[in-house]
C-alpha positions as CSV (number, residue, x, y, z in Angstrom):
1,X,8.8,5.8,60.1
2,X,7.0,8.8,60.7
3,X,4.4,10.1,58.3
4,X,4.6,13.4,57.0
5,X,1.7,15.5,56.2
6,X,2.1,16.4,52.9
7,X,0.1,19.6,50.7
8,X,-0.7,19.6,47.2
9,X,-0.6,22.9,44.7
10,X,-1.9,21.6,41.5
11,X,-1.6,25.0,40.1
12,X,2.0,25.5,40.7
13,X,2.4,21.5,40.2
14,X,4.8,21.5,43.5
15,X,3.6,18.6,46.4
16,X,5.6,19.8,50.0
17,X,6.1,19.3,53.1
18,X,7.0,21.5,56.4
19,X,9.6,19.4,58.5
20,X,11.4,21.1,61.4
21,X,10.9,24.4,59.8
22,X,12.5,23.1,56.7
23,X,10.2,22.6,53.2
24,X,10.3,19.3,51.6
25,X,8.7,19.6,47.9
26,X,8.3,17.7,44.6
27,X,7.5,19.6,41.6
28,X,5.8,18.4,38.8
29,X,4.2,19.3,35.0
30,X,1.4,17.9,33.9
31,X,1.0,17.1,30.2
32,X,-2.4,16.0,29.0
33,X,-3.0,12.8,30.8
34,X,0.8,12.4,32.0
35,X,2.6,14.1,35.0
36,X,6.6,14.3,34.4
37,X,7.9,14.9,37.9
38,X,10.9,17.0,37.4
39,X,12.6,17.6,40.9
40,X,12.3,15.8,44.5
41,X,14.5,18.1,46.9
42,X,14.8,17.2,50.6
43,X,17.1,19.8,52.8
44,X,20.3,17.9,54.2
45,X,18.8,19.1,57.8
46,X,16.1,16.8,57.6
47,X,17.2,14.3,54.9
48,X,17.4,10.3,55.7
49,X,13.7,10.1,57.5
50,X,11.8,8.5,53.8
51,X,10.5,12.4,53.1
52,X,11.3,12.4,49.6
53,X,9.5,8.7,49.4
54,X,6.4,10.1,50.5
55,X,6.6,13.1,48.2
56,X,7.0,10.5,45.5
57,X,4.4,8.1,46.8
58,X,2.0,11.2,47.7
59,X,2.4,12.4,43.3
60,X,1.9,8.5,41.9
61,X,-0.9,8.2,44.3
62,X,-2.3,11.4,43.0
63,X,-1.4,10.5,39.6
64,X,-3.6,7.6,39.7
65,X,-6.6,8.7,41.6
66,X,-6.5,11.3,38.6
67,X,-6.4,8.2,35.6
68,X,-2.8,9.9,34.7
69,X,0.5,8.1,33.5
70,X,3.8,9.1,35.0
71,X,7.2,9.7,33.7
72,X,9.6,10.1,36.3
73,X,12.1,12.2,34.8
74,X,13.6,13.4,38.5
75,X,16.6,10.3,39.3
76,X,14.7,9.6,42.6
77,X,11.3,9.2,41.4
78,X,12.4,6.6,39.1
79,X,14.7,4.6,41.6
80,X,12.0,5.0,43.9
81,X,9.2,3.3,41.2
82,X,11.6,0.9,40.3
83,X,11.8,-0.4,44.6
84,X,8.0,0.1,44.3
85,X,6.8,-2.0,41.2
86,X,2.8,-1.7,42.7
87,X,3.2,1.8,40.4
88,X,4.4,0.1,37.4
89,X,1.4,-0.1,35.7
90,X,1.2,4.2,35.8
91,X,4.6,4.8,34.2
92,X,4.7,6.3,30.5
């Protein structure tokens, strides 16, 4: 699998990625000590390459380095954390 090189806005919450001209993102809100990840949205053009996991692996990894919990409110975030119980210990 290739890796992806993923940025990071805190201000605007949103982690993306530039695939084949097509943008990749994850957009979160932070609350306190918690992020809520709202939306993981991979274009069909580039879709089925484990984008969206990196997104998601890119925010829990960024979530932790920052001492914050995680609620996963986007539907692939939390199937993704549930295939990836390493994260459990960060969910709200």
């Amino acid at each position: 699998m290739t890796t992806h090189e993923i940025a990071h806005d805190p201000a605007s919450g949103v982690f993306s990625t530039n695939v084949d001209g097509e943008v990749a993102l994850l957009e979160y809100r932070r609350e306190g000590n918690r992020m809520e990840i709202m939306h993981t949205g991979v274009p069909d053009a580039i879709g089925g390459r484990g984008i969206a996991g990196q997104l998601v692996r890119a925010a829990f990894e960024y979530a932790k380095a920052q001492g914050w919990h995680v609620h996963p409110r986007c539907s692939y975030a939390a199937a993704w954390v549930e295939r990836h119980p390493e994260y459990n210990q960060l969910l709200v």
